[in-house]
N, C-alpha and C positions, 0 to 999 in steps of 0.2 A: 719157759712158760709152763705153768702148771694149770690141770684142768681138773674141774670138781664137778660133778653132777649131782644133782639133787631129784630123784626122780622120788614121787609122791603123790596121792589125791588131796592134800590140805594145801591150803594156801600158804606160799612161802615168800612170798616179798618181801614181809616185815622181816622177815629172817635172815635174807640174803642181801636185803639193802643193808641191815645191822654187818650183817659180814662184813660185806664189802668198802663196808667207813671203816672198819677196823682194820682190814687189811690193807688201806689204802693210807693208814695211821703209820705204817710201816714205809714209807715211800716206794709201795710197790702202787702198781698199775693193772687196776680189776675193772674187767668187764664181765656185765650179769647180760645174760644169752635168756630169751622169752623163747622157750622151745615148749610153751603150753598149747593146750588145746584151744583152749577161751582166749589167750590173748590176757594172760593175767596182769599184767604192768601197762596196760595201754592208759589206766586210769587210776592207775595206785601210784602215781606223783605226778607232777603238773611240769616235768622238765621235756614230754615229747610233743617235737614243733617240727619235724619231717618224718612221714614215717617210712622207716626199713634202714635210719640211716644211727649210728650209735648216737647217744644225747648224754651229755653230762651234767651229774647231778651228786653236786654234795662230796666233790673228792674223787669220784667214780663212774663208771659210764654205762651207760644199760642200750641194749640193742634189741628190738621187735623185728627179727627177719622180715620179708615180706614173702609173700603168701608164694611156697615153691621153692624156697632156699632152704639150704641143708648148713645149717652152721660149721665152719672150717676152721680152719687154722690161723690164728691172729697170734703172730710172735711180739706184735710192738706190748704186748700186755706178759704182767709177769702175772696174773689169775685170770683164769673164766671160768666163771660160774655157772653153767647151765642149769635152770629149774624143766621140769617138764611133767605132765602126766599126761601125755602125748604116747597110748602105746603106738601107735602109727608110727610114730618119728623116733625111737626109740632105737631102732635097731639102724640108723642109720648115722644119729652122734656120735663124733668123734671119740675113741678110746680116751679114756679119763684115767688120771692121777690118783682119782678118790673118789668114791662113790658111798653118798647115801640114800638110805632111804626112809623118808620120813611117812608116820601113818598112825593113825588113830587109832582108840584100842575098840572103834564102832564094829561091830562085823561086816560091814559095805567095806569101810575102809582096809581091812584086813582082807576081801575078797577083792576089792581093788588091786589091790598090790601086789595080790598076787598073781593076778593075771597082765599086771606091767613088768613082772617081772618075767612073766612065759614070754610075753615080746621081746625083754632086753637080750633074756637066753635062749631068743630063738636059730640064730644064727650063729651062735657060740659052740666049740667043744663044748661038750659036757665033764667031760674028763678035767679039765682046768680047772681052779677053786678061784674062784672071784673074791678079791675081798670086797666087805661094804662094810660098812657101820651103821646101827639103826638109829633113827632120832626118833623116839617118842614123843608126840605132842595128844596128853592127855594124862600120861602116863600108862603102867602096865597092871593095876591092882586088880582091874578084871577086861578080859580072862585069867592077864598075867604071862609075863612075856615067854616062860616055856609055851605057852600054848600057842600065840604069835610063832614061837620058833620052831614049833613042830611042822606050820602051815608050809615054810619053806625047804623041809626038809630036802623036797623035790629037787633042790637046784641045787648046784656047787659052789655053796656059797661059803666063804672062809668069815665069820662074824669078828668085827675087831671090838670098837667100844662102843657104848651104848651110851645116847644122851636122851634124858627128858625132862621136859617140863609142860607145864599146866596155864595154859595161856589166861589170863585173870583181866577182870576191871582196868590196872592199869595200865597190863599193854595194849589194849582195847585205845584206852583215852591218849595216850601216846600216838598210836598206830594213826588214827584220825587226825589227831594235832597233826600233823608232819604232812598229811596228804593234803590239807591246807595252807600249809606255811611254806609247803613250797623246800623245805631241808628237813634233815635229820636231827630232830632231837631224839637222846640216847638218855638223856637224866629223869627218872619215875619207872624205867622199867624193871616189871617183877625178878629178884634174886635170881628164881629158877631159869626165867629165860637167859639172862645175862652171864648164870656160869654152864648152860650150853651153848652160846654164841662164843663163847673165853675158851670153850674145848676145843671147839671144830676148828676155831683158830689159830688154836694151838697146833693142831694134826695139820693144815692146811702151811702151817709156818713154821712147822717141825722143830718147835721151839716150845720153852718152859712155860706152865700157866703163868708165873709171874711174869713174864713177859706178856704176855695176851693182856694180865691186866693192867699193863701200862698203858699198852695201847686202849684199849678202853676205856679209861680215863682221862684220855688226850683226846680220844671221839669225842665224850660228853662234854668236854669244856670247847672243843672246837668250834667257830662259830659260823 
């Protein structure tokens, strides 16, 4: 089993549901872990009918803890996906495989993050180098991501690759189609988000882009 955290103040559902049909295109078995503060997936799809209990939805399965539980260890899954901007609960998720983190080039968002990151390495050596990978959602042309990466200097953080993109009109009408239809459609959404979902995927399946876009094109025709 491999474990990916996505720790962040932007909304990641559409992101990690997209993962998750993609890695699920792989005949692997993905669970997405609601380790947010809001409760972000309670109403971003129509497949939770008990709650605290995992739901399957569209290939894949998503779980909303109930209020007190510490996400653990699930071997029957070959991914989990933990989302969170939960500095609270942060330092208590399981060690991960892969870690990113996603953030706006807003300066809330950039002071956000970086005080989810004081939590994550609160408990941590210092001394160790953590890897993570950043995902840009906005992109970096201002400040511009040396300045993003000066903010973190503070922590030991070893930066691997860097994805972004600019969330537009159509993943917007996407994103909604799908919260009402009840499944994932993946055909209309924007280039840029699609070859960062094709990356992550890629890193997550330790495998060639071309492979990512097979899989991605077996999501979108999937019915």
């Amino acid at each position: 089993m491999k474990k990916a955290i996505f720790i962040g103040d932007r909304d990641k559902t559409d992101l990690l549901f997209y993962l998750a049909k993609t890695l699920a295109g792989a005949e692997r078995k993905v669970l997405i872990v609601d380790a947010t503060a809001g409760k972000s997936y309670e109403f971003a799809y129509p497949a939770l009918e008990v709650p605290g209990v995992p739901q399957e939805y569209d290939g894949f399965e998503v779980w909303i803890p109930s209020e007190g539980i510490v996400p653990g260890e699930y071997a029957e899954y070959d991914f989990v996906l933990y989302d969170t901007d939960d500095p609270r609960l942060l330092p208590r998720l399981p060690e991960a495989d892969f870690r990113f983190l996603a953030l706006g080039c807003e300066h809330t968002s950039v002071r956000r993050s970086v005080r989810l990151m004081e939590s994550f390495f609160a408990e941590r050596p210092l001394s160790e180098l953590c890897p993570f990978r950043k995902l840009l959602i906005e992109g970096a042309r201002e400040p511009g991501e040396a300045y993003i990466n000066e903010q973190f200097e503070v922590f030991p953080i070893d930066w691997k690759e860097t994805f972004v993109y600019y969330p537009d009109e159509r993943d917007l009408a996407v994103k909604i189609g799908n919260q009402y239809a009840g499944r994932l459609k993946m055909k209309g959404i924007s280039s840029e988000m699609k070859k960062a979902i094709q990356g992550i995927a890629a890193v997550l399946l330790e495998s060639e882009g071309r492979e990512t876009r097979k899989l991605w094109k077996k999501a979108e025709r999937s019915k």
